[in-house]
Structures are given as C-alpha cells and as structure tokens.
SETISE-894568 format. One record per atom (N, C-alpha, C, O): residue in one letter; x, y, z. Coordinates in steps of 0.02 Angstrom, whole numbers, plus 50000, padded with zeros to 5 digits. Layout:
AXYZ...
***
This chain:
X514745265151487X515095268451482X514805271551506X514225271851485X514985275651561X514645280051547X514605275651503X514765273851447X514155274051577X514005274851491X514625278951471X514975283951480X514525274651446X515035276451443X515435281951436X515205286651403X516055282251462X516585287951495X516955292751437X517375296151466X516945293851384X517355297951342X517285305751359X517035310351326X517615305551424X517565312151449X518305316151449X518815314651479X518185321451409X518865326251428X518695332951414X518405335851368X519025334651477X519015341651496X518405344351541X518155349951533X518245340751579X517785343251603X517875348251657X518485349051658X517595352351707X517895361351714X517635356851818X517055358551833X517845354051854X517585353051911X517505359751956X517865364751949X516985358952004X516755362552055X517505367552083X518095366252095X517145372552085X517635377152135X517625382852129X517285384052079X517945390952167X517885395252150X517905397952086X518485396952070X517595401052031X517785399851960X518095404951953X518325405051896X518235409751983X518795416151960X519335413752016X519725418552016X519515410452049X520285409252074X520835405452041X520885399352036X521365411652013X521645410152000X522255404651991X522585403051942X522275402552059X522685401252080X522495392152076X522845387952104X521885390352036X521695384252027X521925381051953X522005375451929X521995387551935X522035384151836X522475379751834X522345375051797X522905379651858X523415374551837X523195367851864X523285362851830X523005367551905X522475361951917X521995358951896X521895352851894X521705362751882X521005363151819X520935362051772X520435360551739X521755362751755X521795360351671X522105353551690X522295349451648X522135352651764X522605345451752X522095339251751X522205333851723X521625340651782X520685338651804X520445337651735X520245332051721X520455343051684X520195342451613X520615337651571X520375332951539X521125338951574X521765332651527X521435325351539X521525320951497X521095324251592X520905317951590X520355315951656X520495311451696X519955318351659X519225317051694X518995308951698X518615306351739X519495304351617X519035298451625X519645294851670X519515289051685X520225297151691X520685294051721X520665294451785X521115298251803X520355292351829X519925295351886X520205292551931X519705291251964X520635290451961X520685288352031X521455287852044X521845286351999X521635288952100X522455285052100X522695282052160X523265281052183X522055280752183X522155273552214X521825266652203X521285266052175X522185261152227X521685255652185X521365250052255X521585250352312X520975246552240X520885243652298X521545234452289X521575231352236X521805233152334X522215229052312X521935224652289X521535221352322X522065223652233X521905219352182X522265210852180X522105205452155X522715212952216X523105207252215X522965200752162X522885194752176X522965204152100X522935202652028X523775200052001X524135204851987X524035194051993X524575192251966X524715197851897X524215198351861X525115200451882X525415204751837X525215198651764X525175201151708X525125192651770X525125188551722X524605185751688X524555182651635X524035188451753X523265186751751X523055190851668X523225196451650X522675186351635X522505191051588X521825193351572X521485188151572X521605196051564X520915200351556X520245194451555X519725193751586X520555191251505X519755184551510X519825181451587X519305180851620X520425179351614X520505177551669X520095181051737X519905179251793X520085186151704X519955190051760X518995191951776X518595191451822X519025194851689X518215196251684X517575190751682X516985192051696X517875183651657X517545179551634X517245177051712X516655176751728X517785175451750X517205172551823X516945178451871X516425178551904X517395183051867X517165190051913X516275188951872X515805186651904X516215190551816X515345192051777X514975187551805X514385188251821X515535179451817X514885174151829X514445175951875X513825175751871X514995178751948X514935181252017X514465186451997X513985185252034X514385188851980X513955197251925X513065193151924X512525193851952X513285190451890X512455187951860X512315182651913X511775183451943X512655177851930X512235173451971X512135176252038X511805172752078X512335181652056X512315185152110X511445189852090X511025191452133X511405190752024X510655196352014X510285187651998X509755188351967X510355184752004X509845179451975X509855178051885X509455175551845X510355180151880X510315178351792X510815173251778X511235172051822X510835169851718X511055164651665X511635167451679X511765173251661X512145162951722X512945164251735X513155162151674X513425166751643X513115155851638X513485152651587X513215156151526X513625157251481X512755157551519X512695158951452X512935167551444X513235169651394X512765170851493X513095179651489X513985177851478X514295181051436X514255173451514X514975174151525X515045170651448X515575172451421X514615166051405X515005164251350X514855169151289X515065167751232X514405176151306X514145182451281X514785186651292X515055189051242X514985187451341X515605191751344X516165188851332X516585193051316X516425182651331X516935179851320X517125181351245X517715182651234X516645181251192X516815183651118X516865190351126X517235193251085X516665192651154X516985197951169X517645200651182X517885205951162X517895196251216X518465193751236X519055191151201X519635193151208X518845186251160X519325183151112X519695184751071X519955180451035X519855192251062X520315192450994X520755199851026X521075204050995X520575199151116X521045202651134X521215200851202X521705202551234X520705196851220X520875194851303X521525193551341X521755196151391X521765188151296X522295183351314X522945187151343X523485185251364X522525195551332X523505197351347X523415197351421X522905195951453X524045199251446X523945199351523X523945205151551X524285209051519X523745207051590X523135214051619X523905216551638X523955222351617X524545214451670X525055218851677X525085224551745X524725225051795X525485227151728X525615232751793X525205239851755X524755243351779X525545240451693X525495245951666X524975245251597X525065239751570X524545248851568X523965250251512X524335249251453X524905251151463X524265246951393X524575248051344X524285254751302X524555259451273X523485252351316X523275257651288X522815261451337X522295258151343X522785267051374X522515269551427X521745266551404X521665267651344X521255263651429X520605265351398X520125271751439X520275272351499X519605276251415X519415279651426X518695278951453X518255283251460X518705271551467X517835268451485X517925270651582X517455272651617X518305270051593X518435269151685X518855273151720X519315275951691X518755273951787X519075278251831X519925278651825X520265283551843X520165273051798X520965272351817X521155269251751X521675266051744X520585270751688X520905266951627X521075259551625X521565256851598X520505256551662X520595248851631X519935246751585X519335247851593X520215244151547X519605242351470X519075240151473X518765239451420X518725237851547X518305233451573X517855236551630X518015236751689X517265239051604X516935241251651X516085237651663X515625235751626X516185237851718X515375232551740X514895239951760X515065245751770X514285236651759X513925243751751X513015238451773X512965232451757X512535241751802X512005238651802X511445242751820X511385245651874X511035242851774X510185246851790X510025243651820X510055237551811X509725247151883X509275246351927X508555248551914X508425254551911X508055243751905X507265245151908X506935243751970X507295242652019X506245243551978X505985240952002X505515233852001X505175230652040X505735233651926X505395228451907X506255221251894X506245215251879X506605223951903X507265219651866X507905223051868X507895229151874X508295220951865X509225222851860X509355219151788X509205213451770X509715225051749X510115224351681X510825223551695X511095228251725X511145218651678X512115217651692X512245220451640X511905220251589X512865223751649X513135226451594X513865226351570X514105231751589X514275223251541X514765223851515X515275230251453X515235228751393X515585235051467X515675238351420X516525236951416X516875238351465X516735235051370X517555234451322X517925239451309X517585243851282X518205240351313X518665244451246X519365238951237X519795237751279X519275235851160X519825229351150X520495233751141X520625239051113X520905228251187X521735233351185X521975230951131X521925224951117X522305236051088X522755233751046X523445231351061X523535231251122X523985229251026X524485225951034X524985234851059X525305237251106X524785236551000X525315246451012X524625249651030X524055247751021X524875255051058X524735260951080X524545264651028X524405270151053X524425265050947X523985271750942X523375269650914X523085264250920X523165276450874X522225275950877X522245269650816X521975264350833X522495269950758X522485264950705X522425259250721X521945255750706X523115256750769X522895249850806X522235248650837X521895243550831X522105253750869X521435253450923X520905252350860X520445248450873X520895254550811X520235254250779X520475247150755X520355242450793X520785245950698X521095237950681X520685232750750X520235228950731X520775232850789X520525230350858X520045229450870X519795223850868X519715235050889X518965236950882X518675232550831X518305227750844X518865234350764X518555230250698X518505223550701X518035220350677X518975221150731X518985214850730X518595211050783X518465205150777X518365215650847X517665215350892X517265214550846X516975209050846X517125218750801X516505219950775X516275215750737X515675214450725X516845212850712X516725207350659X516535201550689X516045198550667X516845199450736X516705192650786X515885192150801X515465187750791X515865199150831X515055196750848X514645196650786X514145193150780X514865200550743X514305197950664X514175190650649X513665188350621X514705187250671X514945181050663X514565175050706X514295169950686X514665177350769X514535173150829X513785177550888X513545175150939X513685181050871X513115185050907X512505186950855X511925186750874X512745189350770X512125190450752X511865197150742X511325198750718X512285200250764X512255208450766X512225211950677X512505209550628X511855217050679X511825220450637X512305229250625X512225234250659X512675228450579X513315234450575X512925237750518X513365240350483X512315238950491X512055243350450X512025249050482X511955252550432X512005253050527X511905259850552X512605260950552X512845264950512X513075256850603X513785257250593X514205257450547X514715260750556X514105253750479X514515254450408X514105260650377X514335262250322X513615264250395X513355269150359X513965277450386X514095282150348X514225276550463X514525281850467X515205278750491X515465282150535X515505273850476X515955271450500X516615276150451X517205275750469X516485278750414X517165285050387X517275289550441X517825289750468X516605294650468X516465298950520X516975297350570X517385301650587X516965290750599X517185291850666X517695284350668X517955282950721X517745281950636X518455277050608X518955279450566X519335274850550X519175287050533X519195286750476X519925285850453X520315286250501X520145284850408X520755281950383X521325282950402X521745279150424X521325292750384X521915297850390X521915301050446X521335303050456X522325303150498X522415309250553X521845305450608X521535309450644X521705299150617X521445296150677X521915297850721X522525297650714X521405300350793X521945302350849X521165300050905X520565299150893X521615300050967X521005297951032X520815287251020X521035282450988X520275289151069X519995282351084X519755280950999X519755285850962X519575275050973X519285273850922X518535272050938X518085275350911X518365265550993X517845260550981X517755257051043X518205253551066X517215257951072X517235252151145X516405248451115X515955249851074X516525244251154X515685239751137X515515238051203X515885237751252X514745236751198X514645235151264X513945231051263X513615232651214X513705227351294X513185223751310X512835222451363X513235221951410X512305221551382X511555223151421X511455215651418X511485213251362X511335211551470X511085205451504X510445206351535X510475209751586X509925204551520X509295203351570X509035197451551X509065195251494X508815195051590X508095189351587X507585189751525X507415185351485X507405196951532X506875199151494X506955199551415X506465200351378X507725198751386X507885198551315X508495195551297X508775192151340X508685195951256X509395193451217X509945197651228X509825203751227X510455196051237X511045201151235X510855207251184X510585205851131X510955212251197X510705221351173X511555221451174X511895220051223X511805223251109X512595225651100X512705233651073X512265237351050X513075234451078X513055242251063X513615246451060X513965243551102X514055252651035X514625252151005X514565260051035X514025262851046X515075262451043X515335269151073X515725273251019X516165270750984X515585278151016X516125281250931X516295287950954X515875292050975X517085289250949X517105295250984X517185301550923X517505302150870X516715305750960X516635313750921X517205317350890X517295319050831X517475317750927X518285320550901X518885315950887X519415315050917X518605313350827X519145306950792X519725308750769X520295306750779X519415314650722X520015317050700X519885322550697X519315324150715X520365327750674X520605336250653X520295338950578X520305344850559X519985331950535X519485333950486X518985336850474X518765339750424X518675335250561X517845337950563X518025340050652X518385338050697X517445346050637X517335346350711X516845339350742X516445335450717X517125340450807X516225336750846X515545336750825X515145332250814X515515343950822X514925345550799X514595344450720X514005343650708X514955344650687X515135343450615X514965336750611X514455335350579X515255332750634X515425325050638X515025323650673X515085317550663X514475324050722X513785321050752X513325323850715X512805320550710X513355331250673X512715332050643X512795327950593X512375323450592X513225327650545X513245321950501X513145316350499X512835314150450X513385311950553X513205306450580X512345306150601X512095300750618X511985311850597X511265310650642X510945311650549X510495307550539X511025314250512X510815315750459X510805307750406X510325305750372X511295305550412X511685299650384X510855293050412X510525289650372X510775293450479X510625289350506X509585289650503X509095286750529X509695293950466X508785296550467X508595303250526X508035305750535X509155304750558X508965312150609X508975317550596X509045322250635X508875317950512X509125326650512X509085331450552X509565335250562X508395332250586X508255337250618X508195337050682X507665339050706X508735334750725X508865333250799X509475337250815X509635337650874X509805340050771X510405342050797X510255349150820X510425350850877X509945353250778X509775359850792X509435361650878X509535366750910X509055355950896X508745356750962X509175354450998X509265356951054X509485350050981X510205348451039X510505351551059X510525351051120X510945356851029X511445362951017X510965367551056X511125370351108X510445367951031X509865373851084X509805369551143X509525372751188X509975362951161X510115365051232X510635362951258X510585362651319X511205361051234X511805364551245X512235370651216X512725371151180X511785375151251X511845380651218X512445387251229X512525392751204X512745383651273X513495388051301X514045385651260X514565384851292X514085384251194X514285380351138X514865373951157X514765368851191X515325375751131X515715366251121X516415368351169X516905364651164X516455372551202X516705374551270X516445373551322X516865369051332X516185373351359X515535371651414X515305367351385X515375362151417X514925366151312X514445358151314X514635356851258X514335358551207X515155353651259X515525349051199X515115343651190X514855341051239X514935339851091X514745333551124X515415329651123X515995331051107X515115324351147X515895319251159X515795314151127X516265312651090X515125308951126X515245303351079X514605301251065X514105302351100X514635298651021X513775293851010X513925286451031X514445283351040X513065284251037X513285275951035X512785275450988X512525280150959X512625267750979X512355266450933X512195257950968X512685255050993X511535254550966X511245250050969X511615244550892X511605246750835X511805240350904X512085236250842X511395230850811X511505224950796X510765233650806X510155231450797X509785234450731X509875240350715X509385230450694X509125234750654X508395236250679X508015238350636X508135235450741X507645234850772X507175240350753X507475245250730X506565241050755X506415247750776X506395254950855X506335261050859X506495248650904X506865252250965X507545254250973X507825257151019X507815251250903X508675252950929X508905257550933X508675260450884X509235261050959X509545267950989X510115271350951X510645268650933X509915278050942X510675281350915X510535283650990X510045281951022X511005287551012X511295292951092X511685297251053X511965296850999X511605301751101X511825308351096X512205310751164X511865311651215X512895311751167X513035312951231X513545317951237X514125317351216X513235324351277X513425329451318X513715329851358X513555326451406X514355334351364X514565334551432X514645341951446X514985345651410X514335343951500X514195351251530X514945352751592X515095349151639X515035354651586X515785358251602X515355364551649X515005368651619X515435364651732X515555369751749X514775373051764X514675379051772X514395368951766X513625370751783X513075369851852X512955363951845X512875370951884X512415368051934X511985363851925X511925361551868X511505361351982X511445355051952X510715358451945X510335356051903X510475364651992X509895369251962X509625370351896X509075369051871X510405374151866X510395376151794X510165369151755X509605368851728X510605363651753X510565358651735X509865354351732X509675350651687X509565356051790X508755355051783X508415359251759X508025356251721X508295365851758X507955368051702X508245367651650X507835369651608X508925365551614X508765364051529X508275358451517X507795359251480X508385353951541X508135348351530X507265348351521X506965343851490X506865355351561X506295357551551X506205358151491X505595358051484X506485358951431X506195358551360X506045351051349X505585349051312X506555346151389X506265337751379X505475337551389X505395339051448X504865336451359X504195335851399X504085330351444X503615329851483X504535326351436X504405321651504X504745322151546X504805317251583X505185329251563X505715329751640X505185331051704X504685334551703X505335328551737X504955329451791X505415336751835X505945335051862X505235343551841X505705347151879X505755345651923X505385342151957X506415348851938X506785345252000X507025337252010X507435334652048X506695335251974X507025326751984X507915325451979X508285322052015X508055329751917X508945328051890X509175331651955X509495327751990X509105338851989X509305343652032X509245338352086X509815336452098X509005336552108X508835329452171X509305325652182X509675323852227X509175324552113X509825316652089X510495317552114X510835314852157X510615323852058X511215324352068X511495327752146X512015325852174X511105332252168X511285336552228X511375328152285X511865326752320X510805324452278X510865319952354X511425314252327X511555309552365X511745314752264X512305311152248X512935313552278X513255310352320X513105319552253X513665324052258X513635328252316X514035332852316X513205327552370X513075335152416X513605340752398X514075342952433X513375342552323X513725349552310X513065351352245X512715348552203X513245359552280X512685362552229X512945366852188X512595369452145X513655368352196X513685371852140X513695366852095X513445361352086X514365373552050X514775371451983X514945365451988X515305364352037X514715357151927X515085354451925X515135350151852X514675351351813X515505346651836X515525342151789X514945336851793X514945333051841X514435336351742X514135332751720X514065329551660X514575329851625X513535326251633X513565321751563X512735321351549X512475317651591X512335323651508X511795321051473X511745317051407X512185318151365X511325313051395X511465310051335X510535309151305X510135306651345X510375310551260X509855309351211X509685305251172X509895305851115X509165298451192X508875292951143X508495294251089X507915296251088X508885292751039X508105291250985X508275286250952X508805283150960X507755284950904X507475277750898X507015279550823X506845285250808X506865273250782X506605275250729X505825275050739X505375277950708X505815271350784X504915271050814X504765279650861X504215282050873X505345282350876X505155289050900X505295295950863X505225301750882X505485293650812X505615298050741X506135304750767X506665303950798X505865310550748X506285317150777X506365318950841X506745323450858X505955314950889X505935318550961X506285313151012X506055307451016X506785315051047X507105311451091X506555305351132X505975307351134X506635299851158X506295294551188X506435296151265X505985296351308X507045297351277X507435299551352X507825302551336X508115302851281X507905306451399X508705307851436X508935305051473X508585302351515X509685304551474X509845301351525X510515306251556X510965308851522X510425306551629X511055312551670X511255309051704X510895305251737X512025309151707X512605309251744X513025311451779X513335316651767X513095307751830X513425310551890X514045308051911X514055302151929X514715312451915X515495308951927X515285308151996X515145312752034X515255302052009X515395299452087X515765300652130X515625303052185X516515298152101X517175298152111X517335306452131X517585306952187X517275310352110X517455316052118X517125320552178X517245326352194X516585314952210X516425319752255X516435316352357X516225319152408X516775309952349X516675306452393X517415302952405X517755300452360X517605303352492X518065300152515X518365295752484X518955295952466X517895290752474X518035282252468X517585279152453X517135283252447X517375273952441X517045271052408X516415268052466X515885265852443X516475268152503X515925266452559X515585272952570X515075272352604X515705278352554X515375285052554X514855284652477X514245284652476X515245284352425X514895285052368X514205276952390X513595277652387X514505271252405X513915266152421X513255270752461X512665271852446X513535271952498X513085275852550X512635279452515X512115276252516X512565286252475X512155289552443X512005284552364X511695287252318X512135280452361X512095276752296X511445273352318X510975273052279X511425270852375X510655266752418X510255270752428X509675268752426X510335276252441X510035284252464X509545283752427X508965282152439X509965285952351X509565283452283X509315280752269X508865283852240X509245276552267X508745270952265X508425269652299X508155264552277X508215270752347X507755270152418X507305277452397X506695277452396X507665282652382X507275288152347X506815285952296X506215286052313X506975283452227X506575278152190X506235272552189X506105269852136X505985269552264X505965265652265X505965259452239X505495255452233X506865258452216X507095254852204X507545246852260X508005247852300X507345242452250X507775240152311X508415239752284X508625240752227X508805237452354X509565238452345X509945234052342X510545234452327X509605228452359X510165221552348X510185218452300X510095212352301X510285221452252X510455217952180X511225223652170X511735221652140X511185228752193X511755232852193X512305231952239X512875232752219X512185230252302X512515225252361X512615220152326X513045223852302X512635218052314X512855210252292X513315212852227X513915211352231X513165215552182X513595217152121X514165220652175X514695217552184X514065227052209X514635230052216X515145223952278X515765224452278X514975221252302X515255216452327X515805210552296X516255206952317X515395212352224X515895206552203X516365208452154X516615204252117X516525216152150X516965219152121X517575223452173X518175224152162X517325224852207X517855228052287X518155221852302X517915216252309X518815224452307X519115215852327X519685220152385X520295219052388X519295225452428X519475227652494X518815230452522X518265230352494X518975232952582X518475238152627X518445242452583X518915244052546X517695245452582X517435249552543X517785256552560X517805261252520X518045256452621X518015263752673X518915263552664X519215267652698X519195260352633X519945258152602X520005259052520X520515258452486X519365260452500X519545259752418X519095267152411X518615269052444X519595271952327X519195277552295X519345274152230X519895272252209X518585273552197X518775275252112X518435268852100X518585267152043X517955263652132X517605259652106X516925263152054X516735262651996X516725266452114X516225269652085X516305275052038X516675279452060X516055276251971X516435280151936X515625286851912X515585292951918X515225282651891X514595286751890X513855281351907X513685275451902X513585288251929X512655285351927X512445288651890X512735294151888X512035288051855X511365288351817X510755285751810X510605279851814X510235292051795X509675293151801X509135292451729X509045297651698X508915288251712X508755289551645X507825293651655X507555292551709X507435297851606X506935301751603X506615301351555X506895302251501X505965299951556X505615299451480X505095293751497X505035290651550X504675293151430X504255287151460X504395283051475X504045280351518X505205278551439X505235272951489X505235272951547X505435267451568X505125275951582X505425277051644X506095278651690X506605280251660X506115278151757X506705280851784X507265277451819X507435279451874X507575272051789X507935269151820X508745269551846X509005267851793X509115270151876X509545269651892X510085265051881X510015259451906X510795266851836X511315263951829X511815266551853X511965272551845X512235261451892X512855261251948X513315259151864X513105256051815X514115263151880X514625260951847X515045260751885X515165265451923X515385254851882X515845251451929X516415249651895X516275246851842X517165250551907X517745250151869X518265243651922X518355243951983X518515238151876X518795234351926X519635236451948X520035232651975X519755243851927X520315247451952X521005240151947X521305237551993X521065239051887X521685237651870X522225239351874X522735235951875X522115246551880X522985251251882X522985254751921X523445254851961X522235261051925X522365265151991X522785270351974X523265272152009X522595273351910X523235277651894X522755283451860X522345282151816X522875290851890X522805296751879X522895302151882X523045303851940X522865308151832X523375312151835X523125317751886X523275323651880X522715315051941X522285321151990X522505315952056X522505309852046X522685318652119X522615314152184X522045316452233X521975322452243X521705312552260X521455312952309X521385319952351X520885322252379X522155322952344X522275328252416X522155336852351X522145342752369X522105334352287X522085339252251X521435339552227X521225345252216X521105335452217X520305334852240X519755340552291X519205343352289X520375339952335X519935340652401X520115347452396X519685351552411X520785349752374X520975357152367X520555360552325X520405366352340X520315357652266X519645360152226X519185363452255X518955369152259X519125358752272X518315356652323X518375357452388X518365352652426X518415362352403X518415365052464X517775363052520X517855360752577X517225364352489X516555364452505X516235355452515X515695354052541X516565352052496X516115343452485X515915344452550X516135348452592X515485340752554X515005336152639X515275329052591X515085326452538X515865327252645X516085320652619X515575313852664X515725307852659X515215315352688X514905310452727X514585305052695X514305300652728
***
C-alpha cells in the first residue's frame, strides 16, 4: 500500500492563494487514492475474475525476479479464496483505496542492492458496497490465513474494536498484504484505517491503538513532527506485521498535505538516522517539482526497538506528477541508479504489469518510496494493474494545477 494508499484529501501543488483552484482542490482531496482515468487496455474479459487474473500475472512477477513462482502464487491464492472468484467486471463494487483507479490488487516491490521483495497488497471485495460488509470480508481474510499460513492476530485482536468497530463503521475497513523474498517466509501484514468511525478521532484512535500495543510514548513525538496538526498532517492508517516476532512492525502513517519537499526534509532531521537532504533528493528527482506537494511518511517500531522509531519511510505520488507512465519509468531508474541499485528486477516487474506502451498508459505507477534508518535505504515501486481507470481528477485538470511540472 502504499504502502499502502489510504489517502484522502491530500492539498496538491499549486498556487496556494488562487482562488480560482478550490473547487478543484477539493475535487483532488475527495479522492487522491483514485488516481488515474485512464487505463492501459486491459483487454480483460468483463468475466475474468480476480484469481484469474492475479494468480498467473504474480507467477510472471516472481519468476521474472528469480523467486519460487509456485509456491508465492499458492501464498496469495488464500488470499484469494473467499473473495476471488467474483469477476473483476466493468465497474468496482467496492471502490478499493490501495491503487490509482481503485482496483483491490496492488503489486508493489523493494528494491535493494542485495535482493528484490514481491509484494502483494488486497483489499477483499465484499458482495455490497458498505464498510460492515467490507470488514465481514476482511475477517474472513484474516481467518483463512490463521488457518492456512500460520499467522498470528494477537496485536490485531488487541485493537481490533479501534478500527473494526461494530457501530457507525464508515470508509475502507481492512486490506492485507504480503512480502515474498528468498531470504524468508511470507511476512503478512494488515492495513487499519484511522478514521473508522465518528467515535474517535484519528488521533484518538492511533494513540490508543499505540498504547494498547506497548507504545505509550511514541505518539507525543509523532504529533511533534507532524506538527501543522490533523489538517496538513492527518494520520491516515496503521499497519501492523501479523507476527508475534520480535521485529514485527506496528507503522505509523502520515500524510503531509501541501508541503515542500525542503520542509519535508528537515522534519525528518529529528529522525537520527536521516541523512539531510536524502528525502529532498528523492522526492525533487522523482517529481521535478519543488514546491507544495502531497506526500506520505510512515514510522516503524518494533518491540526489539522499544520507544524509538527503527525507520522512516517517504512517499512520493508518482502519478501526479508525470505524463504517462514511460516518464514516471524514466525517473523511477534515475532512482535507483542514484542508489546504486540495479534496475532490472524493476524492468521486468513493470513489464509484466503494462499490458500497453508505457508512453500510452497514466496511473500504473502510483508511488515510490524511500525507506531511512539502520536498515537501510531501499526503494519500493507501487504498481496498480488499472482495472477500471476511473477518477474523479483528469489528466488535463492535473496539468491545470500544476502549471509548473518538467514533464520529461
């Protein structure tokens, strides 16, 4: 998901006192994770249904990075099973909020230098359209893999009222997602969105949730540095590692509305392992734009790292700042050639999700990210297989924003 994507309202680049944008601006905020409205032809049968679709596209995924085709695809397939079968259709039943154009299925992959991580992230459709169903759904994800994967829901049944909760559920409920490498076992992990319901604020409802989980005292430094409060830096959602490990991960994730990518690098100077200037780099040779724009940070901890974050990790809307999708490829290699990271493990993935000319398709690419801290700095591409292609922003209103892009 974004890492996942539970993005709304975010404030995009542009003059910030012209008037004459708001109505636009608010149309940009209504839905930031609905990103694209064009699709690359998919020439996807209306009948094809989701396992149909994801189960050999992943094989193409992993045996393309050198990893276990059969055994990742029979990792995501339970995944799969207790919602796949429907058929992917013309139209969403339930918009999901993981991808550029709202389809439930987003591929995603860290780039190291030592290895490539595949990544699968869900959000299971329900039969109806609202949040109750969606969680009912979700649950029944959750349960499968207890079942058939092995996963641990003790961190998750500890705040599962918080952000499942019974009465006045509204929004996304629950996406899951999983991490493929060589180097370990399927890593699963669950998305919970901040503003569930009208009971608790965000803020309310993640400090609780961090208190619940052994963090009491993480929230206060968080808020200090999103410090333009829950207007400008709303949080938006946690995830959570489905592990009882001692590396397993709560996140913390930010979304900055309306900032530079300057400003944006010195907050991150209270992190002690930011390197300055590194995020300002990132993001500027991503986006060639320096102002104001929509971004996303998110904060690891771990019970082996007690009160103090392990990483950060910053995000960058792709989509929002590039022609087409052979533009966003273009500075996506940039990147990684900056890190010296190589690039054909990312060529080959993005290859086998474009099912046109790159320089013919917007909205594959949805974000990059940069992760900071001792693990180190690796790079993850999120890639959307644009099922629908449907958003409430076009292309030509984009560009009216954004006056200023270097679309090159």
């Amino acid at each position: 998901m974004a890492e996942r994507h539970a993005i709304a309202g975010p404030d995009p680049p542009g003059p910030a006192g012209d008037p004459g944008n708001v109505d636009r601006k608010r149309k940009v905020n209504m839905r930031m994770d609905a990103r694209s409205s064009r699709i690359p032809d998919a020439r996807l049968r209306p009948e094809t249904t989701f396992t149909e679709y994801t189960i050999p596209t992943l094989k193409r995924l992993l045996a393309a990075t050198g990893l276990d085709a059969e055994s990742g695809a029979a990792t995501v397939r339970n995944m799969l099973a207790s919602w796949g079968d429907q058929p992917i259709g013309t139209e969403p039943i339930w918009g999901s909020f993981i991808t550029t154009d709202t389809s439930p299925v987003e591929f995603s992959a860290a780039f190291g230098r030592t290895g490539t991580e595949v990544r699968v992230c869900v959000e299971a459709q329900p039969s109806r359209a609202t949040t109750a169903d969606a969680q009912d759904t979700a649950s029944r994800l959750t349960r499968r893999l207890v079942d058939h994967a092995g996963i641990s829901t003790r961190k998750l049944d500890v705040i599962r009222d918080l952000f499942l909760p019974e009465q006045d559920a509204h929004g996304w409920a629950m996406a899951h997602a999983v991490g493929l490498s060589e180097k370990s076992a399927p890593a699963f992990k669950v998305y919970l969105n901040a503003n569930a319901s009208p009971a608790m604020t965000p803020d309310d409802r993640v400090r609780a949730a961090l208190e619940r989980l052994g963090f009491g005292r993480v929230w206060e430094p968080l808020r200090a540095f999103a410090d333009r409060g829950s207007d400008l830096d709303p949080v938006v959602y946690i995830s959570l590692d489905l592990s009882d490990a001692p590396d397993a991960r709560v996140k913390v994730y930010f979304l900055h509305r309306h900032i530079t990518p300057a400003l944006w690098d010195s907050k991150l100077a209270a992190f002690p392992e930011h390197r300055a200037g590194s995020v300002e780099e990132f993001a500027t040779e991503l986006t060639r734009y320096t102002g104001a724009q929509p971004v996303i940070t998110n904060f690891t901890f771990t019970a082996r790292g007690g009160q103090r974050p392990e990483s950060a990790t910053a995000y960058v809307p792709l989509w929002h700042y590039v022609p087409n999708d052979q533009v966003a490829c273009d500075r996506v290699r940039r990147a990684l050639a900056t890190h010296e990271i190589p690039d054909q493990d990312y060529q080959a993935l993005l290859a086998q999700v474009a099912r046109k000319p790159l320089d013919e398709s917007w909205g594959i690419h949805s974000f990059a990210s940069m992760r900071t801290g001792r693990s180190g700095s690796p790079i993850t591409v999120y890639l959307s297989p644009m099922f629908y292609g449907k958003s409430l922003i076009t292309r030509r209103e984009i560009t009216e924003l954004f006056p200023d892009l270097d679309e090159t």
